[in-house]
mmCIF file as Biopython writes it, N, C-alpha, C and O atoms, coordinates in Angstrom:
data_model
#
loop_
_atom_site.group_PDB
_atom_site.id
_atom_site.type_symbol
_atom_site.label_atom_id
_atom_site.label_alt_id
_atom_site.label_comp_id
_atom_site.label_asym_id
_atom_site.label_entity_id
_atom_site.label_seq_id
_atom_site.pdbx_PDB_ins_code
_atom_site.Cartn_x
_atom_site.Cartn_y
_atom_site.Cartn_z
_atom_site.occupancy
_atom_site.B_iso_or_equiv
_atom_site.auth_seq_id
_atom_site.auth_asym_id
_atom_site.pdbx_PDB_model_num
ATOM 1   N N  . UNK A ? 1  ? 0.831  -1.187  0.000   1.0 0.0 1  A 1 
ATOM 2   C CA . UNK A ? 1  ? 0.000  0.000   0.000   1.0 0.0 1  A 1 
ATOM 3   C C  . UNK A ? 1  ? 0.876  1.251   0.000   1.0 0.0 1  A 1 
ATOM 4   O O  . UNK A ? 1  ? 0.461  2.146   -0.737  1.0 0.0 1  A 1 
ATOM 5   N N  . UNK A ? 2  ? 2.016  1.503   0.682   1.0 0.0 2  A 1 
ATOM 6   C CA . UNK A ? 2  ? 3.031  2.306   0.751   1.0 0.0 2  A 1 
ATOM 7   C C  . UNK A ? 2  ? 3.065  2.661   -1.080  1.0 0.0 2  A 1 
ATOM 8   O O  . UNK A ? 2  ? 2.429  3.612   -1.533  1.0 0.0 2  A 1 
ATOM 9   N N  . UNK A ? 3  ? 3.806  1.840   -1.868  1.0 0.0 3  A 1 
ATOM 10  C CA . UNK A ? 3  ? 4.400  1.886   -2.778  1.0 0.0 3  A 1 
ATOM 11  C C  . UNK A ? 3  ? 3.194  2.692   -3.387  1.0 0.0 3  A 1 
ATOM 12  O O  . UNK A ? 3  ? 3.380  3.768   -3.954  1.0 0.0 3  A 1 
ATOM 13  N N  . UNK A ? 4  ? 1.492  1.914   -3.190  1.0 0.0 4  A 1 
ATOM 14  C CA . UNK A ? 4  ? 0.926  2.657   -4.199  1.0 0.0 4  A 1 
ATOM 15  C C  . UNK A ? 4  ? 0.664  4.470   -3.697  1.0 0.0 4  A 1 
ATOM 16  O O  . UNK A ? 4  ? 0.157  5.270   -4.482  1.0 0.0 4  A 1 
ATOM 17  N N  . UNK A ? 5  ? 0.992  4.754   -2.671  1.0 0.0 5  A 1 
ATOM 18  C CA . UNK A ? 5  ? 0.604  6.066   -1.580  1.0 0.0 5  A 1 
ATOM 19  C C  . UNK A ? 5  ? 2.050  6.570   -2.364  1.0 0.0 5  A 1 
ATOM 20  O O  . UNK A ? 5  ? 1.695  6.401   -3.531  1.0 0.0 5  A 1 
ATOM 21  N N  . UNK A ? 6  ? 2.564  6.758   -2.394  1.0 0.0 6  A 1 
ATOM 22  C CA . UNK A ? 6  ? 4.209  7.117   -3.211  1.0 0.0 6  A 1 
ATOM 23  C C  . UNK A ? 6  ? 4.077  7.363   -4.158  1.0 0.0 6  A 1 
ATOM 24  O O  . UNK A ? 6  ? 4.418  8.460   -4.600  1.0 0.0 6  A 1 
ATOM 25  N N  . UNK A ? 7  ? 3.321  6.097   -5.124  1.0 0.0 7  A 1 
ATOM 26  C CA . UNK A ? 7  ? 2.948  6.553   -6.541  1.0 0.0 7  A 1 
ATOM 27  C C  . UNK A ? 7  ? 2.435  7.503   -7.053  1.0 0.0 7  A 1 
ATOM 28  O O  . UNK A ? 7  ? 2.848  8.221   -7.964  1.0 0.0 7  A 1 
ATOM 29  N N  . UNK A ? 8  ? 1.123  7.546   -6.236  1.0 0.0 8  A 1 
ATOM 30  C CA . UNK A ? 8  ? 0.171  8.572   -6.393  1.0 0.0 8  A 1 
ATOM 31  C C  . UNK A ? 8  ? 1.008  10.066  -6.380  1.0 0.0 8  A 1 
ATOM 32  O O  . UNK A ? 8  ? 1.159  10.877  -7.294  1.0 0.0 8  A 1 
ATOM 33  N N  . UNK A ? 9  ? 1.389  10.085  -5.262  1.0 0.0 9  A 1 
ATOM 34  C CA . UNK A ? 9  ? 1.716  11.219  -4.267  1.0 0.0 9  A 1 
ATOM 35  C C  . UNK A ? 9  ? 2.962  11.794  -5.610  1.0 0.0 9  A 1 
ATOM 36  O O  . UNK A ? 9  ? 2.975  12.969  -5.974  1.0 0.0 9  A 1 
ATOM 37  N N  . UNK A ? 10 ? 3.690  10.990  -6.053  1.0 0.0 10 A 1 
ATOM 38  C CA . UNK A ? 10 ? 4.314  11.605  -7.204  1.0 0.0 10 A 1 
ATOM 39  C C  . UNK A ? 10 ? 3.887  11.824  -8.474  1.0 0.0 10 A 1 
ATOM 40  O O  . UNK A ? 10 ? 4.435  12.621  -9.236  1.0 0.0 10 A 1 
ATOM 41  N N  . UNK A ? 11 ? 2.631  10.947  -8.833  1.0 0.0 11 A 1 
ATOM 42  C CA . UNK A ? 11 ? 1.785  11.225  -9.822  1.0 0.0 11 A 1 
ATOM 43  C C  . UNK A ? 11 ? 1.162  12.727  -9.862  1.0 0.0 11 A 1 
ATOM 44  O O  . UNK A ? 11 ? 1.015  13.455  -10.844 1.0 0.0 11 A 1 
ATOM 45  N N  . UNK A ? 12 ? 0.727  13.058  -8.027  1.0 0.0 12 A 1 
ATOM 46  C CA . UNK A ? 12 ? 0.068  14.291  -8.044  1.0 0.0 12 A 1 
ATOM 47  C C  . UNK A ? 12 ? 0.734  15.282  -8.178  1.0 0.0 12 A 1 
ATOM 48  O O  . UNK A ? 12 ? 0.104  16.332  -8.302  1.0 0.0 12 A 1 
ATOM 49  N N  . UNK A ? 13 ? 2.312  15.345  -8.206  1.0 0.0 13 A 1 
ATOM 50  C CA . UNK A ? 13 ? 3.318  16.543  -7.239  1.0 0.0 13 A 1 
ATOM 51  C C  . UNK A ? 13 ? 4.156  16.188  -8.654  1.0 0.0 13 A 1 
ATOM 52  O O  . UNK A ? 13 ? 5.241  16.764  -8.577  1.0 0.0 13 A 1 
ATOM 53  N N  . UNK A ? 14 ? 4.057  15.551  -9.741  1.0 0.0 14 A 1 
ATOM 54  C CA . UNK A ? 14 ? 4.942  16.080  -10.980 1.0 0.0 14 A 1 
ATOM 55  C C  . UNK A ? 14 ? 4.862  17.245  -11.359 1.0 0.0 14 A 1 
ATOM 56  O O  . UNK A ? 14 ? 5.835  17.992  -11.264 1.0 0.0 14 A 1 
ATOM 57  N N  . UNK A ? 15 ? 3.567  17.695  -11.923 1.0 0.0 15 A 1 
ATOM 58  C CA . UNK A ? 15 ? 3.369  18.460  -13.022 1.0 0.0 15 A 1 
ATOM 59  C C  . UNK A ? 15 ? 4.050  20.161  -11.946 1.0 0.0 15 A 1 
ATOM 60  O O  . UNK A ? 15 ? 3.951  21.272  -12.468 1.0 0.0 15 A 1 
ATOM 61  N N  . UNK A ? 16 ? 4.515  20.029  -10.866 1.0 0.0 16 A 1 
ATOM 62  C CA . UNK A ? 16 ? 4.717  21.153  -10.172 1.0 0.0 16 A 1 
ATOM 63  C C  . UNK A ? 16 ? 6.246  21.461  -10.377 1.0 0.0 16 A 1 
ATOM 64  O O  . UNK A ? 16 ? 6.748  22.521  -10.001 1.0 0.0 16 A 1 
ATOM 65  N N  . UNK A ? 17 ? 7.176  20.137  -11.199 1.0 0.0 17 A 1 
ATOM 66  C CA . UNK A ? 17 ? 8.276  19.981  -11.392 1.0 0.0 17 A 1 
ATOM 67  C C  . UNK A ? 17 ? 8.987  20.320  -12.513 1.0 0.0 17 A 1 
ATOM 68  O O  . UNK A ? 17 ? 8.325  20.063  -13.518 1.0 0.0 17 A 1 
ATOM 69  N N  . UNK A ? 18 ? 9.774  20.665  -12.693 1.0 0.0 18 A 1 
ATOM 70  C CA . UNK A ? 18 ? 10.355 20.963  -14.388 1.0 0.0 18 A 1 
ATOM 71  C C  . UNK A ? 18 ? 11.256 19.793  -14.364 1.0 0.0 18 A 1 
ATOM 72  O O  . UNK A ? 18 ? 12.082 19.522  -13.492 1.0 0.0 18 A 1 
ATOM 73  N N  . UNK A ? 19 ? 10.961 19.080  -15.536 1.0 0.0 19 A 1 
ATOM 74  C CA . UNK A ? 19 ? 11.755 17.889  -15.883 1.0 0.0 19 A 1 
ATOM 75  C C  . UNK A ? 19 ? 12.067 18.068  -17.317 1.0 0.0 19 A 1 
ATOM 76  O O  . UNK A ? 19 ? 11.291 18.816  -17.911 1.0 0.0 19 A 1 
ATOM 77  N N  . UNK A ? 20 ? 13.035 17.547  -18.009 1.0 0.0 20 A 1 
ATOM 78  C CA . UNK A ? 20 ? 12.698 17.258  -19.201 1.0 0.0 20 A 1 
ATOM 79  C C  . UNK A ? 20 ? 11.597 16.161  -19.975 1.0 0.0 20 A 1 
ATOM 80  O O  . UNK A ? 20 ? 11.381 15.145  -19.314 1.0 0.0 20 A 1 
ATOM 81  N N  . UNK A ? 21 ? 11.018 16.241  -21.053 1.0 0.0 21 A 1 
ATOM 82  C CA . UNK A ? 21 ? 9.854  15.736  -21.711 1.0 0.0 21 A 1 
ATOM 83  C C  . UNK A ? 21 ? 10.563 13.766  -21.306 1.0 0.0 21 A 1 
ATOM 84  O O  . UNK A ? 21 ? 9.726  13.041  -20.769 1.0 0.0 21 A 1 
ATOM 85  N N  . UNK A ? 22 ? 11.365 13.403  -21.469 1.0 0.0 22 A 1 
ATOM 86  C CA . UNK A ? 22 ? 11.724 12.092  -21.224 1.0 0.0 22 A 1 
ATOM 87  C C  . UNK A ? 22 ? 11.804 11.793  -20.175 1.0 0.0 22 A 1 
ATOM 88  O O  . UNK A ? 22 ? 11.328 10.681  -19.950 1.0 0.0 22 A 1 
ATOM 89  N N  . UNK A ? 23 ? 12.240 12.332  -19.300 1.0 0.0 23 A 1 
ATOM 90  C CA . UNK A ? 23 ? 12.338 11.692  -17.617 1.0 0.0 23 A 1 
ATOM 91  C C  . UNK A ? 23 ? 10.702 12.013  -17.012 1.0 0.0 23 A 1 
ATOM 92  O O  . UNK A ? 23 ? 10.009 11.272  -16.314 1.0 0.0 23 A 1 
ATOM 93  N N  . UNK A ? 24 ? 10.423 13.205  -17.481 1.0 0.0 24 A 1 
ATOM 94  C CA . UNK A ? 24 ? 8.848  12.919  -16.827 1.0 0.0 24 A 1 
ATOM 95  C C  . UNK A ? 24 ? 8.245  11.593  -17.705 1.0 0.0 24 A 1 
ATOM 96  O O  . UNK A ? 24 ? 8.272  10.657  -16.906 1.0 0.0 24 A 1 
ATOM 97  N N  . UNK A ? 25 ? 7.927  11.305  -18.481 1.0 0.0 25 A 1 
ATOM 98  C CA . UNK A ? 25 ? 7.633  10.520  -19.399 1.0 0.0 25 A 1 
ATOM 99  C C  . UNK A ? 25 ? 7.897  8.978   -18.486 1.0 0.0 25 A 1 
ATOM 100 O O  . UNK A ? 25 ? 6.974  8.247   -18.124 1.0 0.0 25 A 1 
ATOM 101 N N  . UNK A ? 26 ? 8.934  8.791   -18.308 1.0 0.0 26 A 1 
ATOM 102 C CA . UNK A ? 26 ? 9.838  7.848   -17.483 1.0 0.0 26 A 1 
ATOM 103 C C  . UNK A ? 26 ? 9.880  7.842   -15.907 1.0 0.0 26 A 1 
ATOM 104 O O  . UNK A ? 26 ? 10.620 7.279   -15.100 1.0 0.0 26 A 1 
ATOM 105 N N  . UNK A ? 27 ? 8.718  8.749   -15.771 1.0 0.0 27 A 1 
ATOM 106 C CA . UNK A ? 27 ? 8.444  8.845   -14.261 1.0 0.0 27 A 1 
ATOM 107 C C  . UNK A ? 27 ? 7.144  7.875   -14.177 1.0 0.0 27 A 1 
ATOM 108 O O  . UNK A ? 27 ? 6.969  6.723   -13.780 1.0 0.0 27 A 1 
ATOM 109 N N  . UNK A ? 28 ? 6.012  9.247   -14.940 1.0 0.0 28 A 1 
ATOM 110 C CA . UNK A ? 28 ? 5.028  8.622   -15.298 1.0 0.0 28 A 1 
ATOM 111 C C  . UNK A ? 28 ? 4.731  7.157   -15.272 1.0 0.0 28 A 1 
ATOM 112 O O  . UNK A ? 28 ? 4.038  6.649   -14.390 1.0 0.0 28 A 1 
ATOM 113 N N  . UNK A ? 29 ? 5.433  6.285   -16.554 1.0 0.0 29 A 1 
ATOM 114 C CA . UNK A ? 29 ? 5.866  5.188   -16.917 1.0 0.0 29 A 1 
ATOM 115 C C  . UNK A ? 29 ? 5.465  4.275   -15.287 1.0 0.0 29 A 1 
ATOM 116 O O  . UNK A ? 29 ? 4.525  3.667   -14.776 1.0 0.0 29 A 1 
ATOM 117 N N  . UNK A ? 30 ? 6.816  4.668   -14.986 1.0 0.0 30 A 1 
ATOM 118 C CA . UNK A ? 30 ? 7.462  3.973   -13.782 1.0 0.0 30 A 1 
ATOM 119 C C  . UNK A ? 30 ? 5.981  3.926   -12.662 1.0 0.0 30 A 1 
ATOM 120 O O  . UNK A ? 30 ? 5.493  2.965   -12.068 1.0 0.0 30 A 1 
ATOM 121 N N  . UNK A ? 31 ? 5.552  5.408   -12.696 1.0 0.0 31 A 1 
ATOM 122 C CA . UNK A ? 31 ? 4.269  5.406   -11.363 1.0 0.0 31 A 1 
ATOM 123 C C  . UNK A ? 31 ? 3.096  4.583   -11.622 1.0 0.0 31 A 1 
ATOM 124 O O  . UNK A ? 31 ? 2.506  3.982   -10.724 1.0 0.0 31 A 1 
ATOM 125 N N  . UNK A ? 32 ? 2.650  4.547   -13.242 1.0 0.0 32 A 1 
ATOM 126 C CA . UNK A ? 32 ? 1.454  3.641   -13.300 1.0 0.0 32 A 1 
ATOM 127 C C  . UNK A ? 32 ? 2.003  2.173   -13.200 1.0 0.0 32 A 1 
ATOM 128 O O  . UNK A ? 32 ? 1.281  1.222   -12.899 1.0 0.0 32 A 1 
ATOM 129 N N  . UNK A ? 33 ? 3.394  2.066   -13.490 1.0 0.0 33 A 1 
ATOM 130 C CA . UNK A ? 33 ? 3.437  0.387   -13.285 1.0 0.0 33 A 1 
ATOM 131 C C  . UNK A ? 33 ? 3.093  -0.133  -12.019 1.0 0.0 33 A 1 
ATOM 132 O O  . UNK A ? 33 ? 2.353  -1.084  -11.768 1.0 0.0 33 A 1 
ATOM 133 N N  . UNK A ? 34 ? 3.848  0.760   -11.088 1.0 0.0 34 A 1 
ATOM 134 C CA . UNK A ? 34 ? 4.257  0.238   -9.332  1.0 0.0 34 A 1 
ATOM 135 C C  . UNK A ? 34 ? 2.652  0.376   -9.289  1.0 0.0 34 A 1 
ATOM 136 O O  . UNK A ? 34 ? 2.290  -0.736  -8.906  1.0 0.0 34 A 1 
ATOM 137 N N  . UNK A ? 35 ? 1.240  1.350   -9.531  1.0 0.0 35 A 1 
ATOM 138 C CA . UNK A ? 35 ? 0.219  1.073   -9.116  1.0 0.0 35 A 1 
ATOM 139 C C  . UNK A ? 35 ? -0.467 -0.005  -10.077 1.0 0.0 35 A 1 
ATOM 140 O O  . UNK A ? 35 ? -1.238 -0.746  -9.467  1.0 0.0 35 A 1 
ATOM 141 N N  . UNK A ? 36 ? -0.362 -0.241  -11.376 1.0 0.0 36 A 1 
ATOM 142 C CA . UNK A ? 36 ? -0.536 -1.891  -11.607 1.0 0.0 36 A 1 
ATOM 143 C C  . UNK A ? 36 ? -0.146 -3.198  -10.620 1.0 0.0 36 A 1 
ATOM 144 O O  . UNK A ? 36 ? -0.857 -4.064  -10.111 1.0 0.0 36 A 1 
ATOM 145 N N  . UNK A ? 37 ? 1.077  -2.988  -10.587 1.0 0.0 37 A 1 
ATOM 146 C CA . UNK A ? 37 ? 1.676  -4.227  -9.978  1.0 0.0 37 A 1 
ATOM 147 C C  . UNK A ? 37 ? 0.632  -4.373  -8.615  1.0 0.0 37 A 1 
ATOM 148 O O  . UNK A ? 37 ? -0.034 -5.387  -8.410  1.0 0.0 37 A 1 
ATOM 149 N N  . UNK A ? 38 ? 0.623  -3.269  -7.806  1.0 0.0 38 A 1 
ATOM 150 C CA . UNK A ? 38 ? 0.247  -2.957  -6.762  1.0 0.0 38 A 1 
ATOM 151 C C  . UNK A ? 38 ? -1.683 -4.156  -6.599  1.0 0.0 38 A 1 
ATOM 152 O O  . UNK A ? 38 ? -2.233 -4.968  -5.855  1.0 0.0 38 A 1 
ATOM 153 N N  . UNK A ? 39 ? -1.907 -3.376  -7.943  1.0 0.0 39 A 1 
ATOM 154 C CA . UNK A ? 39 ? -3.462 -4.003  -7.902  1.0 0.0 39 A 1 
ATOM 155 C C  . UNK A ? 39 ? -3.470 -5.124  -8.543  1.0 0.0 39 A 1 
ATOM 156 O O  . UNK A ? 39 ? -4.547 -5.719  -8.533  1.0 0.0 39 A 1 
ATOM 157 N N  . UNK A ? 40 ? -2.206 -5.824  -9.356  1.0 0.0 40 A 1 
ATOM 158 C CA . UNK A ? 40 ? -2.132 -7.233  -9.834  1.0 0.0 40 A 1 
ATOM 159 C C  . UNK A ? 40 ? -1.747 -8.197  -8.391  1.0 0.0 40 A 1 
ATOM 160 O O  . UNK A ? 40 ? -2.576 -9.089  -8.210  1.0 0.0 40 A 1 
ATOM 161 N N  . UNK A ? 41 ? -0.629 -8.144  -7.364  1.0 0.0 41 A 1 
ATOM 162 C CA . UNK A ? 41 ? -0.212 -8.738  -6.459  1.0 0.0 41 A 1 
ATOM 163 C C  . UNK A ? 41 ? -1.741 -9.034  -5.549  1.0 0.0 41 A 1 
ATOM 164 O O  . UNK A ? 41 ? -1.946 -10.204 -5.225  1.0 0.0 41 A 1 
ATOM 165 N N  . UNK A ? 42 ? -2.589 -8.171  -5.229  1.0 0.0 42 A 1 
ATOM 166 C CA . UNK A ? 42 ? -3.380 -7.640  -4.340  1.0 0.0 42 A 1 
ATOM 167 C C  . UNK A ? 42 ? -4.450 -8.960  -4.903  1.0 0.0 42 A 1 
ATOM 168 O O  . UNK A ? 42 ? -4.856 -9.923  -4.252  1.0 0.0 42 A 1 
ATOM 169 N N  . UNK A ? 43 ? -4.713 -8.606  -6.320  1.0 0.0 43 A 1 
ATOM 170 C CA . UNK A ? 43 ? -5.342 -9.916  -7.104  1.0 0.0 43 A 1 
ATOM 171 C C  . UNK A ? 43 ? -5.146 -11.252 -6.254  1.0 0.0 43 A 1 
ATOM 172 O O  . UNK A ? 43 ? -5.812 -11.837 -5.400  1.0 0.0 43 A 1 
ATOM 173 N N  . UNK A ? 44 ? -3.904 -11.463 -6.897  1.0 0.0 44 A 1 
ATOM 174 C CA . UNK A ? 44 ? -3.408 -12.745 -6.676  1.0 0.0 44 A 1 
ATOM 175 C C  . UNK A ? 44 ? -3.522 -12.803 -5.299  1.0 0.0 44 A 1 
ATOM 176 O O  . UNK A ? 44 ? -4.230 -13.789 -5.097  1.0 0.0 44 A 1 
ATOM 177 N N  . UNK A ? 45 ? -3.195 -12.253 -4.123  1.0 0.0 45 A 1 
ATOM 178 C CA . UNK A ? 45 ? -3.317 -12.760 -3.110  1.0 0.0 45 A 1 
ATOM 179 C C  . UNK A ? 45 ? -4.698 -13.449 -2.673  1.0 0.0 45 A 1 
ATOM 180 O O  . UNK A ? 45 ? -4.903 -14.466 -2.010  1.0 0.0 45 A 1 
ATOM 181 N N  . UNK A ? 46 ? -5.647 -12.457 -3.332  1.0 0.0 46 A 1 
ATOM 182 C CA . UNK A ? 46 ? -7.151 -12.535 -2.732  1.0 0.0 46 A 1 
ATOM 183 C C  . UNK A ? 46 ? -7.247 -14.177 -3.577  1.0 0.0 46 A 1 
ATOM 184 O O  . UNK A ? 46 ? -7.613 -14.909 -2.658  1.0 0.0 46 A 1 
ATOM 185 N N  . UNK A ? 47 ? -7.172 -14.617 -4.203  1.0 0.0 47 A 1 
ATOM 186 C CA . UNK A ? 47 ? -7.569 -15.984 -5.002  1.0 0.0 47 A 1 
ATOM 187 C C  . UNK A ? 47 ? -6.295 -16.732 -4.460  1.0 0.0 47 A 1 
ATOM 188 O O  . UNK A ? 47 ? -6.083 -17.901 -4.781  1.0 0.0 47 A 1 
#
């Protein structure tokens, strides 16, 4: 739950950042995976 509270929390607090067009891109990327994974593991546990 951490990881996905992190995700978010940097999902919300990018656009306040100056990055270049690729590393935000590569943030992004990175934040929706960890909250996939987050709700795939969560899956699997419940079954």
């Amino acid at each position: 739950m951490g990881l996905m509270s992190n995700a978010d929390y940097i999902q919300k607090e990018l656009p306040n950042v100056e990055l270049p067009t690729d590393i935000r891109s590569s943030i992004e990327s990175l934040c929706s995976d960890w909250i996939g994974t987050k709700h795939d593991v969560v899956h699997e546990l419940a079954n």
